[in-house]
Every structure is written in C-alpha cells, then in structure tokens.
Backbone as CSV, one residue per row, in Angstrom:
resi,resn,N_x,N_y,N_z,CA_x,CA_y,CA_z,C_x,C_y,C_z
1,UNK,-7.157,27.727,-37.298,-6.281,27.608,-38.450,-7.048,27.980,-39.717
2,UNK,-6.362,28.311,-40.697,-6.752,28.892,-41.915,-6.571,27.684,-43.013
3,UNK,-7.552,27.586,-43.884,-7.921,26.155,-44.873,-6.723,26.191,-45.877
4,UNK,-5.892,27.390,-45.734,-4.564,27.841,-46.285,-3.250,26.873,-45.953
5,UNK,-3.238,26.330,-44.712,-2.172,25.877,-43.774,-2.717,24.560,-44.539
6,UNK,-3.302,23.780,-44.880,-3.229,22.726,-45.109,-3.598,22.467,-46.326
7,UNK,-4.190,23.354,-47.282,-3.912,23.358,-48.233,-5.505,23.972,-49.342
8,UNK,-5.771,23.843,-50.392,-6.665,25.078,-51.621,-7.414,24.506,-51.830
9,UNK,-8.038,23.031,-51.125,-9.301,22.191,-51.782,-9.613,21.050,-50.856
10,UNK,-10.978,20.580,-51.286,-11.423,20.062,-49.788,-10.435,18.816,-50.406
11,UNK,-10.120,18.189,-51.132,-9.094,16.994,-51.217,-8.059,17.221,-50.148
12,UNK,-7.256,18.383,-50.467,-6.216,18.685,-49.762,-6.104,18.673,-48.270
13,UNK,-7.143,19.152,-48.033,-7.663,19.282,-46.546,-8.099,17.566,-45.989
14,UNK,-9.028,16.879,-46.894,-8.729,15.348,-46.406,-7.833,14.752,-45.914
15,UNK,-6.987,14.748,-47.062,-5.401,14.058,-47.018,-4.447,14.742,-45.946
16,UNK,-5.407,15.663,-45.418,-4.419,16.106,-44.279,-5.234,15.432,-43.311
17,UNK,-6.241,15.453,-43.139,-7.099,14.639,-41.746,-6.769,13.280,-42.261
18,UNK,-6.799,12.771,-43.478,-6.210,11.345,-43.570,-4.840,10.852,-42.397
19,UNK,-4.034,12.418,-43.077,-2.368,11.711,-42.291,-2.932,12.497,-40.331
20,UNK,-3.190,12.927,-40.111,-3.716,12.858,-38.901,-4.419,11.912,-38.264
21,UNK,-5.174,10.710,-38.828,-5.886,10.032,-38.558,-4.521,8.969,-38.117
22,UNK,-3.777,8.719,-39.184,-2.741,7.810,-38.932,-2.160,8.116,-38.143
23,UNK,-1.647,9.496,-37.293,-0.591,9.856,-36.409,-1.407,9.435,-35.369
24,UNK,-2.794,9.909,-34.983,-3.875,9.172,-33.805,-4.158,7.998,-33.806
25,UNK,-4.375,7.172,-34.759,-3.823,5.545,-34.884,-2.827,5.219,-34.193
26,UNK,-1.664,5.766,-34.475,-0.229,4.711,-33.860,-0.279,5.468,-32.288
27,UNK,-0.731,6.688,-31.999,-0.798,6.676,-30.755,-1.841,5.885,-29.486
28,UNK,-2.657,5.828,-30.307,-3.964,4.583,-29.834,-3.198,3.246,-29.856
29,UNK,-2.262,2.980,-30.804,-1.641,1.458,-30.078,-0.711,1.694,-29.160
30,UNK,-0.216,2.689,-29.195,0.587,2.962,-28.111,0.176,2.805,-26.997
31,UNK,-1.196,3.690,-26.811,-1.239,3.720,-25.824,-2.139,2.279,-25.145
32,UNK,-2.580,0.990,-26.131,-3.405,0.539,-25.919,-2.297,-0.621,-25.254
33,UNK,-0.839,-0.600,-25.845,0.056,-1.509,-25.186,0.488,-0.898,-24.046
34,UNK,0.350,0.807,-23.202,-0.021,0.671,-22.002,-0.739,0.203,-20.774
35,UNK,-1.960,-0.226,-21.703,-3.007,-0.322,-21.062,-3.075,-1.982,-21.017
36,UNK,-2.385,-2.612,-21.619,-2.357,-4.137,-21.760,-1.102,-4.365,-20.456
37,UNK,-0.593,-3.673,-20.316,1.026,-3.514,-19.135,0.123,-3.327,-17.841
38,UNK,-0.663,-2.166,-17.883,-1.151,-1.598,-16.972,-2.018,-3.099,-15.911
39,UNK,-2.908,-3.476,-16.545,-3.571,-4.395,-16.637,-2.885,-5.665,-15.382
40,UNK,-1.532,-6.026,-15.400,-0.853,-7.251,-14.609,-0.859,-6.263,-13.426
41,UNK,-1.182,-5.240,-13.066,-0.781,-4.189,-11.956,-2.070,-4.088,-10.868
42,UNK,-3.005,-4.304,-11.725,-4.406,-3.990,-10.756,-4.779,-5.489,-10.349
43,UNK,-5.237,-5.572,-8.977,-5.560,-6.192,-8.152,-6.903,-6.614,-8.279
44,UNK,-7.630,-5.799,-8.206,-9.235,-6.406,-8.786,-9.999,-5.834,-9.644
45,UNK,-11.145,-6.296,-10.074,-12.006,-5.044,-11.459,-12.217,-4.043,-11.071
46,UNK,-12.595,-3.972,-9.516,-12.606,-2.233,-9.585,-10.991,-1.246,-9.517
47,UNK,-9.996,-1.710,-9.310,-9.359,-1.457,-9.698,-8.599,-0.427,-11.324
48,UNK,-9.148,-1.698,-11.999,-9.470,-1.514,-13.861,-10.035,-0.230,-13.782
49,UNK,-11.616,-0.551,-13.392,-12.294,0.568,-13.721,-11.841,2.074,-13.310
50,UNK,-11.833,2.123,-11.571,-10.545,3.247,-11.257,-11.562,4.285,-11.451
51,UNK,-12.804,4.765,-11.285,-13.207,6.089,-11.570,-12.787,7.517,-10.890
52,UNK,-12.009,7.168,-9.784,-11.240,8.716,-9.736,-10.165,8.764,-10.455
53,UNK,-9.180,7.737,-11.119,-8.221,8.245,-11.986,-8.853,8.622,-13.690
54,UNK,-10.261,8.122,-13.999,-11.003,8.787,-15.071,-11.011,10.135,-14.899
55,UNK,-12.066,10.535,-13.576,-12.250,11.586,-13.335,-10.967,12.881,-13.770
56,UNK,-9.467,12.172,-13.063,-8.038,12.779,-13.466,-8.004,13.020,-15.038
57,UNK,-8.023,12.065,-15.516,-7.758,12.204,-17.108,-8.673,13.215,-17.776
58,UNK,-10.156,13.109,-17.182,-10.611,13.820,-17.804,-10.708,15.436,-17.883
59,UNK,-10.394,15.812,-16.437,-10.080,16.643,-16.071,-8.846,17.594,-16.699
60,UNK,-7.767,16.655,-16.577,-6.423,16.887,-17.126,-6.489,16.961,-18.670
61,UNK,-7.436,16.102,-19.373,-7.671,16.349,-21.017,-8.284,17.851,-21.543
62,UNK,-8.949,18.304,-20.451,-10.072,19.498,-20.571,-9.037,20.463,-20.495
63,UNK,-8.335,20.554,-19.624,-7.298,21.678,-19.442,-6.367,21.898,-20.637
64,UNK,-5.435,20.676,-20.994,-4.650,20.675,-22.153,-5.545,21.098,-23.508
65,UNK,-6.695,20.410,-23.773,-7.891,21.350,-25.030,-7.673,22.776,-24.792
66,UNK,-8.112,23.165,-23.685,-8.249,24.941,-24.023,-6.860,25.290,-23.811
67,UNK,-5.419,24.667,-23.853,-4.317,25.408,-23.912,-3.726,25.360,-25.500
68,UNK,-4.107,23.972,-26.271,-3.657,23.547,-27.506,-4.916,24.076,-27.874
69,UNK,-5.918,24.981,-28.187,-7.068,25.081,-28.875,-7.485,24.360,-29.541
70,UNK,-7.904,23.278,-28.770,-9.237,22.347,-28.916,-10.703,22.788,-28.401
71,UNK,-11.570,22.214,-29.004,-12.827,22.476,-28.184,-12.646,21.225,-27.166
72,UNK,-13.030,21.754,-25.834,-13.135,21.046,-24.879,-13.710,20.102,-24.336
73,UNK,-15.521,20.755,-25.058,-16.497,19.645,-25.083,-16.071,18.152,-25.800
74,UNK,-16.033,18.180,-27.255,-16.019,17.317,-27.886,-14.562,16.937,-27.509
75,UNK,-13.386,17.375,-27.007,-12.074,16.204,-26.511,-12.550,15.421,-25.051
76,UNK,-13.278,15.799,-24.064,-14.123,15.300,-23.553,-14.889,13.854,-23.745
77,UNK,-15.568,14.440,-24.826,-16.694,13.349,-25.384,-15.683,11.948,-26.093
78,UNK,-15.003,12.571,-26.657,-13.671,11.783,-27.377,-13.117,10.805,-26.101
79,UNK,-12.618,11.488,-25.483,-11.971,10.934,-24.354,-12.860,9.929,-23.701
80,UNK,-13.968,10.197,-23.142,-14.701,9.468,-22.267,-15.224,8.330,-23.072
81,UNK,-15.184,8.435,-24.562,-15.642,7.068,-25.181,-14.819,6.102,-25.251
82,UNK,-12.980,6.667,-25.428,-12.104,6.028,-25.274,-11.497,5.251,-24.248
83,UNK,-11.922,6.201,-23.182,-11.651,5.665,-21.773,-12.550,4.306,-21.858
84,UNK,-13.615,4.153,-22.186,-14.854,3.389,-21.778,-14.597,1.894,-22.560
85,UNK,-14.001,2.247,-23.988,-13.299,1.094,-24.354,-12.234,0.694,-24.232
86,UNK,-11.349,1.150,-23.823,-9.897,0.778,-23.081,-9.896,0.190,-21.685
87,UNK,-11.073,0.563,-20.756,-11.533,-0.416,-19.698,-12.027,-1.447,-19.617
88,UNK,-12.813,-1.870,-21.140,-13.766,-2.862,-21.745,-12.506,-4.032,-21.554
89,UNK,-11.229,-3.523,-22.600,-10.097,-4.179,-22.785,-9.638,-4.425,-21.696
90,UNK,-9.603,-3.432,-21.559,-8.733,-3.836,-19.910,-8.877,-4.796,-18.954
91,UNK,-10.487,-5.077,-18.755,-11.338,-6.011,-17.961,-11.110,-7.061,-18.250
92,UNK,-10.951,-7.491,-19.720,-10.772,-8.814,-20.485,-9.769,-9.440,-20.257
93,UNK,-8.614,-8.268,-20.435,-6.942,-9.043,-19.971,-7.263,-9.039,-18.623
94,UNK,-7.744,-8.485,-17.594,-7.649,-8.541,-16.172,-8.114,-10.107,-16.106
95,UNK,-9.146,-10.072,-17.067,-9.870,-11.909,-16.598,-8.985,-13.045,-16.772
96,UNK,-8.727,-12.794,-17.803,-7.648,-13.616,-18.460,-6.217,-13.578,-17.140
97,UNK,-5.332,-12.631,-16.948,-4.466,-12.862,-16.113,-4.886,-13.899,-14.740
98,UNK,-6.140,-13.250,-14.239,-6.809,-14.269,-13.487,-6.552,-15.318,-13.250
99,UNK,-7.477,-15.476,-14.790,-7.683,-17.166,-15.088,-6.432,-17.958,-14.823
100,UNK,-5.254,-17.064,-15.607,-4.061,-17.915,-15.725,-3.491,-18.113,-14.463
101,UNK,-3.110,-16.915,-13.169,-2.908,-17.569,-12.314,-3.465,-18.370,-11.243
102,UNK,-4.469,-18.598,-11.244,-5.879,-19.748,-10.900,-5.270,-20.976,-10.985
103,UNK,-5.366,-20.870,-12.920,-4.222,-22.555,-13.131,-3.244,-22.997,-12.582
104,UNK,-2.124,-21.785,-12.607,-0.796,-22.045,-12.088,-0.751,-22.733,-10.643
105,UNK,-1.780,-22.096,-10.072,-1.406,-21.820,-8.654,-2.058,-23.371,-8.430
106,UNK,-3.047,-24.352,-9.431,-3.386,-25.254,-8.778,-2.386,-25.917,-9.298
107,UNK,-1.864,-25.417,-10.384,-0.964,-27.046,-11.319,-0.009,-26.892,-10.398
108,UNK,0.102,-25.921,-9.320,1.854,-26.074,-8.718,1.564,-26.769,-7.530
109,UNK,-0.042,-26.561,-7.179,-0.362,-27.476,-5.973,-0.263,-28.935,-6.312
110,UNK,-0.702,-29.383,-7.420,-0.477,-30.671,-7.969,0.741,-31.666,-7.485
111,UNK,1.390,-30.642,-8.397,2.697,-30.600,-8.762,3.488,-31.070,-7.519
112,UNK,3.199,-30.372,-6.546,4.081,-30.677,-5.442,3.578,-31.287,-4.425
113,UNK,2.172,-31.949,-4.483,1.253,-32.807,-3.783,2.261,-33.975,-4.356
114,UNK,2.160,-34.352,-5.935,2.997,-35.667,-6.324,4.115,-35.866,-5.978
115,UNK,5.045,-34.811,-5.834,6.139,-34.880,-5.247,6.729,-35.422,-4.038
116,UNK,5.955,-35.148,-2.843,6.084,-35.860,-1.993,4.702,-36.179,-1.167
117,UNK,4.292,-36.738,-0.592,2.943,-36.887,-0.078,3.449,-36.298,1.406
118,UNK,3.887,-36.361,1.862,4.742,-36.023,3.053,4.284,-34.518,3.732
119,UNK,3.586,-33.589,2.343,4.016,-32.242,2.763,2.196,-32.222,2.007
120,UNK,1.543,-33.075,2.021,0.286,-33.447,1.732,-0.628,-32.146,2.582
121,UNK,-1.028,-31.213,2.339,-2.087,-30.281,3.500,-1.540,-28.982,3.490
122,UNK,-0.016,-29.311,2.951,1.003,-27.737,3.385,1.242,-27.640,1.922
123,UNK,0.853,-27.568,0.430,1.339,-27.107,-0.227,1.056,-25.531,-0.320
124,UNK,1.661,-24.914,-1.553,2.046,-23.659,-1.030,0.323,-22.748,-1.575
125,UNK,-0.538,-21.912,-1.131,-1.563,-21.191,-1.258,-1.253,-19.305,-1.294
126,UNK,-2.528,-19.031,-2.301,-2.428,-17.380,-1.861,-1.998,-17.267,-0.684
127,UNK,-1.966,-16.282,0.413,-1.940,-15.932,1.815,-3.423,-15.390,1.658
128,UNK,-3.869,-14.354,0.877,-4.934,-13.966,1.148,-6.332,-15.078,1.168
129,UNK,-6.042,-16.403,0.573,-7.036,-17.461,1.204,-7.057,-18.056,2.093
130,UNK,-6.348,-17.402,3.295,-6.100,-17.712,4.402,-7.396,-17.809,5.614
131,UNK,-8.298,-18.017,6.243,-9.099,-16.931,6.784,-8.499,-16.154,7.793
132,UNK,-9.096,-15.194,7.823,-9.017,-13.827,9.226,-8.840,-14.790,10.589
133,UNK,-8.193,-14.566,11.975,-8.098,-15.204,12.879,-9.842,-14.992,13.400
134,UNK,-10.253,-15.704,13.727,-11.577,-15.310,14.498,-11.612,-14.909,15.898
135,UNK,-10.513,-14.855,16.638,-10.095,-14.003,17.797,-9.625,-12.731,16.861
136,UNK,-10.024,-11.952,17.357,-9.850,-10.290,16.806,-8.742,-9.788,17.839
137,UNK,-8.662,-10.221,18.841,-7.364,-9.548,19.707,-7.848,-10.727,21.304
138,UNK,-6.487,-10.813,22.437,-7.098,-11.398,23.625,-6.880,-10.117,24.501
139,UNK,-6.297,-8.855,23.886,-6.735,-7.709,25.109,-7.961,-7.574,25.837
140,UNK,-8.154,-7.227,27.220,-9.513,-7.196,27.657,-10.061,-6.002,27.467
141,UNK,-11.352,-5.693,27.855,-12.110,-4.264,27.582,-11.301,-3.576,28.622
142,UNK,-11.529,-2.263,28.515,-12.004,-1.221,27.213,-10.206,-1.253,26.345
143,UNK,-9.293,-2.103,26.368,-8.379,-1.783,25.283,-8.513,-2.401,23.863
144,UNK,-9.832,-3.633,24.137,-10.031,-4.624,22.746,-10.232,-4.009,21.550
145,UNK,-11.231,-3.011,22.291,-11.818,-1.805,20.980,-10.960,-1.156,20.236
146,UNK,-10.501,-0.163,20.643,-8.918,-0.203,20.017,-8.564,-0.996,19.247
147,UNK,-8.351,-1.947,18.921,-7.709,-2.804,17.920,-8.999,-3.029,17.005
148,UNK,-9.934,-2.890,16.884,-11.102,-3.254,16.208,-11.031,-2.929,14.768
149,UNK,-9.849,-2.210,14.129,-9.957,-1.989,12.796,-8.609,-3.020,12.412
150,UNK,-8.350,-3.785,12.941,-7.206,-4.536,13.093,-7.164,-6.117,12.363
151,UNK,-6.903,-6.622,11.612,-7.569,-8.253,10.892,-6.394,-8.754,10.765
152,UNK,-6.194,-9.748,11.022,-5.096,-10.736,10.988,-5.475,-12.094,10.435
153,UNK,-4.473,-12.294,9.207,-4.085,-13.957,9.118,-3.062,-14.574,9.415
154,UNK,-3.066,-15.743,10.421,-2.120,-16.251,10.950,-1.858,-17.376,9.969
155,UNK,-0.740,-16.614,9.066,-0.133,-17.743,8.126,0.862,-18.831,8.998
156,UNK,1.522,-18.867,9.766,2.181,-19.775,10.189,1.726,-20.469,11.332
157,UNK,0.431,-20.341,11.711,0.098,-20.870,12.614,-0.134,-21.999,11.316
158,UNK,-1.018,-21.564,9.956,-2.068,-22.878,9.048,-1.023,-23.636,8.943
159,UNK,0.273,-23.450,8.906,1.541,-24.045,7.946,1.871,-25.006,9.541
160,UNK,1.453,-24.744,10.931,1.719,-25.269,12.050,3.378,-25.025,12.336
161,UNK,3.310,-24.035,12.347,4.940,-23.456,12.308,4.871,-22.990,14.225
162,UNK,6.128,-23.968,14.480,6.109,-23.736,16.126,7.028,-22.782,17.070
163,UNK,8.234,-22.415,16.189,9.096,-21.666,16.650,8.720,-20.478,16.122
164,UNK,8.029,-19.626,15.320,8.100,-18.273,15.254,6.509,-17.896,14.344
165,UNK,5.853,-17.044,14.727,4.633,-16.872,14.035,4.600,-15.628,12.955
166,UNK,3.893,-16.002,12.061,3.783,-15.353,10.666,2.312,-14.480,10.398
167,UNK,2.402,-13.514,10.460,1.206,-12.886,10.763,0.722,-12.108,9.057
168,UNK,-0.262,-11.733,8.133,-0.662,-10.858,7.608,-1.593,-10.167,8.049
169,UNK,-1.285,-8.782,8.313,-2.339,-7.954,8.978,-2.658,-6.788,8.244
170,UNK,-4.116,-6.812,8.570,-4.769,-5.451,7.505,-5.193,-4.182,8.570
171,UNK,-4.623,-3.249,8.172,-5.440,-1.996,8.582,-6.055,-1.071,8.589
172,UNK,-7.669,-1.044,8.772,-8.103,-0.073,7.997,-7.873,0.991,8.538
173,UNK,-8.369,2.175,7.544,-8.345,3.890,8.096,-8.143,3.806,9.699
174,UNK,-7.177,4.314,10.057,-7.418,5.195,11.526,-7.558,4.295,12.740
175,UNK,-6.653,2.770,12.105,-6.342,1.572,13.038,-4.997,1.484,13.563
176,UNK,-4.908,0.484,14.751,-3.555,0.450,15.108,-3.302,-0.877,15.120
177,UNK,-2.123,-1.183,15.060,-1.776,-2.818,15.241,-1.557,-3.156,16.526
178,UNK,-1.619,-2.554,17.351,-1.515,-3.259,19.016,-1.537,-1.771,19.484
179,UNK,-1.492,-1.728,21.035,-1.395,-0.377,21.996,0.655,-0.232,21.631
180,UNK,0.903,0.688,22.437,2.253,1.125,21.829,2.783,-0.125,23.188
181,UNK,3.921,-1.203,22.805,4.078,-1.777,23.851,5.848,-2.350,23.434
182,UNK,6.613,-3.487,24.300,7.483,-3.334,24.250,6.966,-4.942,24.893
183,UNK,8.302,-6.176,24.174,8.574,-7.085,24.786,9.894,-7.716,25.582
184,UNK,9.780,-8.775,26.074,10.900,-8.788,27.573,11.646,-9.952,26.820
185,UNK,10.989,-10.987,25.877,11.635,-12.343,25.317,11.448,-11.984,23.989
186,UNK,11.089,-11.715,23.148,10.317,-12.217,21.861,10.559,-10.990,21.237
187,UNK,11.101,-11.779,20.011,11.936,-10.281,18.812,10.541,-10.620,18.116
188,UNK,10.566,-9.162,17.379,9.359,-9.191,16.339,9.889,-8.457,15.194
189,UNK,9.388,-8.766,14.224,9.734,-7.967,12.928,8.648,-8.001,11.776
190,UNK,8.411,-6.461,11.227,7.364,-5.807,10.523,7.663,-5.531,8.780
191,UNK,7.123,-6.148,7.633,7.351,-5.418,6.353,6.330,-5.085,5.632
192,UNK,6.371,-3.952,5.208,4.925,-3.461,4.374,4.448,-3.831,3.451
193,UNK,3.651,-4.017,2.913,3.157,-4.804,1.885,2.473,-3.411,0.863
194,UNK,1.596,-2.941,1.373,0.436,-2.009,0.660,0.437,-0.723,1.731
195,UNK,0.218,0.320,1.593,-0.575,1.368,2.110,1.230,2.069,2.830
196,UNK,0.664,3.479,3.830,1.856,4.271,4.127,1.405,3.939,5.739
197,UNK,1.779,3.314,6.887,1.567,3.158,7.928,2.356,4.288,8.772
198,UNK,1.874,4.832,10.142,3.475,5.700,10.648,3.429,4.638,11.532
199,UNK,5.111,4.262,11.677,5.877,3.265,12.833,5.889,4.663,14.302
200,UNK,4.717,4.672,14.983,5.581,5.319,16.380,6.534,4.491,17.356
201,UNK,7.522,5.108,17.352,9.159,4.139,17.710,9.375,5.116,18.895
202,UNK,9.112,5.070,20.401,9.334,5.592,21.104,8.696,7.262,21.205
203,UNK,9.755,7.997,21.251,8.906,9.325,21.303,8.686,9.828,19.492
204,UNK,9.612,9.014,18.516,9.990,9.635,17.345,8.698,8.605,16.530
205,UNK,8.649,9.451,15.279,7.338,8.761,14.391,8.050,8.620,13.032
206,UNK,8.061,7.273,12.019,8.454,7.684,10.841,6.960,7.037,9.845
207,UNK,6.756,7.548,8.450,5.805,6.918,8.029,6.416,6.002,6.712
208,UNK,5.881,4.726,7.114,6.936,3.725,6.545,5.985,3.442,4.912
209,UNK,6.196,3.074,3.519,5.922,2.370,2.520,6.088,1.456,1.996
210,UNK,5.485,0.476,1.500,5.746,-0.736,0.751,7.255,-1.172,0.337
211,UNK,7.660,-2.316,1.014,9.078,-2.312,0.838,10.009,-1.651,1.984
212,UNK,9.389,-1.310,3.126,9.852,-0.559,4.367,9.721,-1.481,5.005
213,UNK,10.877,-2.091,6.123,10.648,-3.007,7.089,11.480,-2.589,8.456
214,UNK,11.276,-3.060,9.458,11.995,-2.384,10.921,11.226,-3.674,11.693
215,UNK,12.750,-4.135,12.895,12.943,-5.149,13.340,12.939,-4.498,15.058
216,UNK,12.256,-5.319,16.033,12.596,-5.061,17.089,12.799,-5.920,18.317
217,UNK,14.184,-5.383,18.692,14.833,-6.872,19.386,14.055,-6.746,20.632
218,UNK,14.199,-8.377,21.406,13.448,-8.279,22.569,14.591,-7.517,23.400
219,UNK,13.786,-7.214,24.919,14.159,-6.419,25.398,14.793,-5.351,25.340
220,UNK,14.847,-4.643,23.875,15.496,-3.336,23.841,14.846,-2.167,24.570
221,UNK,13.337,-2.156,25.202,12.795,-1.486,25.842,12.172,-0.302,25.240
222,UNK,12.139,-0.329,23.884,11.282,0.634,23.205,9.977,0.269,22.645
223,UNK,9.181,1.056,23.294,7.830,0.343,22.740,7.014,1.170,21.208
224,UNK,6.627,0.323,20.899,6.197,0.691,19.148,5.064,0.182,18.833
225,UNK,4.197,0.710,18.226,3.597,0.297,17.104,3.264,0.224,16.065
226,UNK,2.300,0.443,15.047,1.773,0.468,13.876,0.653,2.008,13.980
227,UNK,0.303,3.130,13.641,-0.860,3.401,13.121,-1.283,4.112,11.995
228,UNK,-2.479,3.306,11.147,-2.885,3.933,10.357,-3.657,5.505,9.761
229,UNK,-2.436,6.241,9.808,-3.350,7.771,9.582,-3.718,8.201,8.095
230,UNK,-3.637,7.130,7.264,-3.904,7.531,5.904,-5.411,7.023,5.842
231,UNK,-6.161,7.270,4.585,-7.263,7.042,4.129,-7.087,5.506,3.189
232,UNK,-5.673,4.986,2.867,-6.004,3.952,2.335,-5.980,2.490,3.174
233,UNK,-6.075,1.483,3.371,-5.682,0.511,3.855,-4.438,0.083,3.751
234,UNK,-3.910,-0.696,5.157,-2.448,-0.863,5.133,-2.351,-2.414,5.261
235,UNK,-1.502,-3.426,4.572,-1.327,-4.405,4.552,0.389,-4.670,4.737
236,UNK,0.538,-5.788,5.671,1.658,-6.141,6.093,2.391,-7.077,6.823
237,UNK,3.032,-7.893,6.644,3.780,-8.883,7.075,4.548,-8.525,8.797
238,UNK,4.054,-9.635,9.698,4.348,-9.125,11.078,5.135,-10.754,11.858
239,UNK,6.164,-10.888,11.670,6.777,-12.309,11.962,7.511,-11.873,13.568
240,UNK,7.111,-13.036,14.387,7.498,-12.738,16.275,7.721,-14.098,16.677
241,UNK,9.395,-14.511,17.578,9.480,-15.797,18.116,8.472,-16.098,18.892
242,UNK,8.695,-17.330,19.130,7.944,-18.104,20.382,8.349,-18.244,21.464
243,UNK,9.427,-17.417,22.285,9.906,-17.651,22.956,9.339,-17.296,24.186
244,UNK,9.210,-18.822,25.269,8.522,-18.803,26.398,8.508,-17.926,27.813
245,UNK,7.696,-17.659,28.820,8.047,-16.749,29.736,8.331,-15.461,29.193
246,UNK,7.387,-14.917,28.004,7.835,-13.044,27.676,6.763,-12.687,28.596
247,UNK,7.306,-11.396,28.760,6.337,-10.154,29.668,5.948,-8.831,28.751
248,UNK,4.579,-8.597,28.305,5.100,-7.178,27.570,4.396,-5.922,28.099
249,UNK,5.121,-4.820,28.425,4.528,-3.732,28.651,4.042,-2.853,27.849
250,UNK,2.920,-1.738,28.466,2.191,-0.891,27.780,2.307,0.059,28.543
251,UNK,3.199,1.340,28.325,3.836,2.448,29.086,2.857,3.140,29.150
252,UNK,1.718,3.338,28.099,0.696,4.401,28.053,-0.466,4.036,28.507
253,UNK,-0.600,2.119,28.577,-1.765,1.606,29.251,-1.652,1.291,30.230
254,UNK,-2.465,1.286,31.603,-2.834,0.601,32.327,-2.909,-1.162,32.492
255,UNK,-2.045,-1.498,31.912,-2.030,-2.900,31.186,-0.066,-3.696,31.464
256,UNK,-0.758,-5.318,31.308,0.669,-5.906,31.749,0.204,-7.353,30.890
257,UNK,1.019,-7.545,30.061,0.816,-9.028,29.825,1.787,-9.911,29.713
258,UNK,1.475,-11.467,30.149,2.848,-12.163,30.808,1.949,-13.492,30.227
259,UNK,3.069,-14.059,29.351,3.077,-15.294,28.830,2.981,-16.374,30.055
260,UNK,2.001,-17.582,29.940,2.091,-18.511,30.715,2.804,-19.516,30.128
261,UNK,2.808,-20.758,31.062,3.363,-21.801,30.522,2.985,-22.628,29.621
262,UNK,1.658,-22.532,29.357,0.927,-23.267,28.267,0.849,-22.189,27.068
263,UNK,1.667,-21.753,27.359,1.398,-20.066,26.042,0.464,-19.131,25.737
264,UNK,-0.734,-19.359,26.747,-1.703,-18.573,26.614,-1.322,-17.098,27.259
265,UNK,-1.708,-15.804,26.996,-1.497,-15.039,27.782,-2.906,-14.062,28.973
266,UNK,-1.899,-13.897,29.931,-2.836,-13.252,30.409,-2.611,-11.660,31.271
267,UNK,-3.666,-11.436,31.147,-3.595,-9.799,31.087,-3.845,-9.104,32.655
268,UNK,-3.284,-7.849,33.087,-3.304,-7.700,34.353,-3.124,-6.066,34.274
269,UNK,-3.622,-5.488,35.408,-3.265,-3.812,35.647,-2.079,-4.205,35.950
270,UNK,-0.975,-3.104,35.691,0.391,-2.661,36.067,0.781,-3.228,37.128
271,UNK,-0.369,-2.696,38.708,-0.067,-3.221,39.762,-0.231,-4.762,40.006
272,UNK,-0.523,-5.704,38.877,-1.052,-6.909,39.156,-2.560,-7.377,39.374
273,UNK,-3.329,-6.308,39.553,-4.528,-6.764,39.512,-5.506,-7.408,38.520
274,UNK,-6.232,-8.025,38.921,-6.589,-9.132,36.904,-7.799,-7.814,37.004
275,UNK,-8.338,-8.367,35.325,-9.042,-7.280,35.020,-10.851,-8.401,35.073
C-alpha cells in the first residue's frame, strides 16, 4: 500500500494503525470468549494444549498471509505468541472447571449420603473412577490375545446390579470387543461414547459415532462385534441380561461358550472338547 491510502503525515498514518489496533482488539475478545467456551469441551490439559491443532492454525495462518499480503514470517511469530497465551488462559479455566466439578460431584455425594443412609456405598461417582476389571477376558489361549487391546469397567457389577450388567469399555487402535459371536439367551445392547468404531453385523459392516447405538436380541442368530480401525480410541457403553443357561457361538472360531449354573462360563471346541 501507498502512505497515500491512509493518508500525508506520519500522524495520519498513526491514527490509522491506532483504529486498526482497535478493530484487532475487539477481535482478540472475540476470539478470547471462544476460547473461554472452548475450554468446558476438553477433557484433559493435553487436550488444551492440542499441538497438532496449533500446528493447523499455524499452517492455515501462513497460507491466508501470502494470499491477503502479509509477511508470513512475522503473522507467524504473531500467531504463535498468541496461541501461547490463549493456552496459558485456557489452562486456567480448564483448572478451574475442574475444580468446580470435583466440588459438585462430592457435595452431591454428601448430599445424598444424608438423604438416606440406606443407599450408603452406592452414591452416584464418575464411571471413569471405576477400576478396569482385572480379568481382561475368560476366553482361553490363543483367542485371549485378541482381546488384549480391550479394558472394561464393570459399572453395574460396583452398583451390585443382578439382573443386567453395565459395562464401559475402551478400545484402543486396532482392538476388538469380543471374537464376532452371537447369543442363545441374553440381549445385549451397545452406545458410543467417544471414537468411530465399525459394528461388523453379519456379513455387512457399518462405522458407528458418538451417539450411535444398536441393540441385539438374543437368539436372532447374527453374530457381531465391535472393531477398532481408527487411530483414535473408542469408548462405549455395553449393557447385557443375566439371563441363565445362554450358549454363545463363534462362527469364525473354533470356540463354544455355555453359561453354567453358578454363572461362570465355560469354554469348549465346537465339537465339545475343553480346551
């Protein structure tokens, strides 16, 4: 630009970076009450911090400079200082949200400890302070492995819930939630929580997202599972009756498992042979 466009003296030219300064002001609160929104959304500090969506911005800032003729370097340098204090912020409200639901979550335990003593042991908790089951699966070798990227909290077992079990299960990269199998008594039903899982449902595959759920009645004879083919982790809600004497098959395994009477199960080749 020419010292013409804004005006015949370095005053003139101030008072123009003056009112520019103010138009980059109100967009800095703008954007800083994004970043205060943003903030109730992330899950943990590294989250906040996020250095591949920096990497994006910065990337994406460099490009827009050399189309609006900016120098690139210094919107860069601009950027990355801004970024660096808007995460500062960011971290602070992240602590703070924290903190606050920390409180809540004990004042409601309180709260409903006084209420009745009755329900004394069962008030209501994260799920994720649950621990992991420390049985990792009761399949026998070589199908246990297989499930090895597989973690489960048995929320309704802690709650001593007897008619139907409440499962949260995590999956990392390139895990499955069971072999593909099918039950003879016992409905089960799946809802996503986090990550893109594919449901294989017989011969057909769909890949399900957060807020995706699919129910499967007993004995309908289609066997299904869970697997994880994405790179992120999949988290998800997995609720199945208790209903006694089920049998479940594994069409693709070598495998048979049949509920006993004490509810334990136990596992067998196809033809019946124990393993």
């Amino acid at each position: 630009m020419s010292t013409a466009e804004h005006g015949h003296s370095i005053e003139e030219i101030r008072a123009s970076i003056d009112q520019v300064d103010r138009e980059i002001m109100a967009l800095l609160a703008q954007r800083g009450c994004l970043v205060h929104q943003a903030a109730r959304f992330k899950k943990t500090a590294d989250d906040v911090k996020a250095p591949q969506r920096v990497a994006q911005v910065i990337a994406r800032v460099r490009a827009l400079s050399e189309e609006m003729g900016a120098d690139p370097i210094v919107a860069e340098r601009v950027y990355r200082a801004m970024i660096s204090a808007f995460i500062d912020a960011e971290l602070a409200e992240y602590a703070l949200l924290a903190d606050d639901a920390t409180l809540d979550r004990s004042n409601q335990r309180q709260e409903y400890a006084s209420e009745d003593s009755s329900i004394k042991g069962f008030t209501p908790i994260p799920a994720q302070s649950i621990p992991p089951s420390a049985t990792k699966t009761n399949y026998p070798p070589p199908f246990a492995e297989l499930v090895e990227g597989r973690m489960k909290r048995k929320l309704g077992d802690h709650f001593g819930l007897s008619h139907f079990g409440v499962n949260l299960t995590q999956l990392a990269s390139g895990a499955i939630s069971a072999l593909l199998h099918h039950h003879s008594r016992q409905d089960e039903f799946i809802y996503v929580l986090q990550g893109a899982p594919t449901l294989v449902l017989g011969e057909k595959e769909y890949r399900l997202n957060p807020g995706d759920c699919m129910g499967f009645p007993a004995d309908a004879g289609v066997p299904h599972h869970l697997v994880n083919r994405s790179g992120e982790e999949v988290l998800y809600l997995e609720i199945g009756d208790r209903s006694v004497g089920d049998v479940v098959e594994y069409p693709r395994d070598d495998l048979k498992a049949m509920q006993l009477a004490d509810g334990e199960w136990a596992f067998t080749h196809r033809d019946g042979r124990s393993f």
